[in-house]
C-alpha positions as CSV (number, residue, x, y, z in Angstrom):
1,X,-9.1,120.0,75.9
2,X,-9.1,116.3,76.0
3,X,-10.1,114.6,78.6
4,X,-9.1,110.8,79.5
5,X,-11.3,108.4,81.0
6,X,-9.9,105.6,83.5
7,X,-11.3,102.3,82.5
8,X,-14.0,101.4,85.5
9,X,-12.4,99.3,88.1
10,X,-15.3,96.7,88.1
11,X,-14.2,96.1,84.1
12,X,-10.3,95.1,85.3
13,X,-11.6,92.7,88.0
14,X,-14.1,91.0,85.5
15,X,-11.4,90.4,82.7
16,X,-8.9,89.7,85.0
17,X,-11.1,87.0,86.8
18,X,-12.1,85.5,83.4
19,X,-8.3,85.3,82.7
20,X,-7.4,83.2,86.1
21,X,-10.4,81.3,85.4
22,X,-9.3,80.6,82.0
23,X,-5.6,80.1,83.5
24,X,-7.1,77.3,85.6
25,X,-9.3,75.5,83.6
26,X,-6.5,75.6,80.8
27,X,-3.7,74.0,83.8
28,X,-6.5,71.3,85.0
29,X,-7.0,70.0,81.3
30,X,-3.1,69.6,80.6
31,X,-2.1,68.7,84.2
32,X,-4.9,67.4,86.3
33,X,-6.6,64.0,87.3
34,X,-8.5,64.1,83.9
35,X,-5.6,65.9,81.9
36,X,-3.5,65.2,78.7
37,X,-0.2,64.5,80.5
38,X,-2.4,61.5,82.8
39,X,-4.4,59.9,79.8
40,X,-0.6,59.6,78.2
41,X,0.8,57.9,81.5
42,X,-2.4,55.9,81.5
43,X,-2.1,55.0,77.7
44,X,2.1,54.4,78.3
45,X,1.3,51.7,81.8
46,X,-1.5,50.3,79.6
47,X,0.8,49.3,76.7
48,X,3.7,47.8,79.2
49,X,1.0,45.7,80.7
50,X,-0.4,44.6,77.4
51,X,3.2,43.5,77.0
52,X,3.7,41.6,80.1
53,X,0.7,40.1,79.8
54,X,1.9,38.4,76.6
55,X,5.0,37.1,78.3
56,X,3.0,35.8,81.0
57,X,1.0,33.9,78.4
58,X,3.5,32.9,76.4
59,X,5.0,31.2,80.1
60,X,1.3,29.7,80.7
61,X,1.4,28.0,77.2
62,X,5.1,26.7,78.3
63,X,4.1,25.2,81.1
64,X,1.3,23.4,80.0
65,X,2.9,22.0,77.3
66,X,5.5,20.9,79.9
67,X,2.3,19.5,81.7
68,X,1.2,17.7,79.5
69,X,4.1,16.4,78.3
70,X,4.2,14.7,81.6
71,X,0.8,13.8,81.8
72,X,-0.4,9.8,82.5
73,X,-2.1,9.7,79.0
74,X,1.3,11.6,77.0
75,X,4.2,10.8,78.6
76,X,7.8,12.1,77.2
77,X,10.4,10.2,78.2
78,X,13.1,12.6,77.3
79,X,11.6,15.2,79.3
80,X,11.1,12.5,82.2
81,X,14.8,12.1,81.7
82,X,15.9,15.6,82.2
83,X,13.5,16.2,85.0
84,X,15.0,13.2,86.9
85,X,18.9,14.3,86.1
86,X,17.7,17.8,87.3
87,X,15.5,17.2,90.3
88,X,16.7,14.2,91.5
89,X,20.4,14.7,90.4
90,X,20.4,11.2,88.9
91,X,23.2,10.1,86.4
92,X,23.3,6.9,84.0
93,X,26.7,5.1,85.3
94,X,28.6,5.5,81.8
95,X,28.6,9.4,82.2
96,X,30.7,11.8,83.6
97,X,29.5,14.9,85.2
98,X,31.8,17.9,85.0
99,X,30.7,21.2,86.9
């Protein structure tokens, strides 16, 4: 005669706790403050603000040329010339404006 032996109930809840706990650590590493998915978001926002930052620079650099283009020591008179037309809406009398 054989007999069969049920695996102790104390053994299933172990391995079966070990599993969720593995289960959870497992989801916190892929999805979780610290996880893969986040550093990738992080590493994605990091690389559009790198970019932004370069137009932004690139903007700064523009407008200090356009600074010191206007400056008392530099002064540009074509720029001071297409400031005035702009800002001021000033023509020379032998042109003609069309809109």
């Amino acid at each position: 005669m054989t007999t069969r032996r049920r695996a102790p109930l104390g053994a299933i809840l172990y391995f079966t706790g070990l599993l969720l706990l593995g289960l959870y650590f497992t989801f916190a590493a892929v999805q979780g403050d610290y996880g893969v998915f986040k550093r990738a978001e992080i590493e994605a926002e990091g690389a559009d603000l790198t970019e932004r930052l370069a137009v932004l620079e690139a903007e700064v650099a523009r407008m200090e040329n356009l600074t010191r283009r206007l400056s008392d020591s530099y002064l540009d008179l074509d720029l001071l010339d297409e400031q005035a037309r702009e800002v001021l809406g000033l023509i020379r009398a032998d042109e003609i404006v069309i809109r």
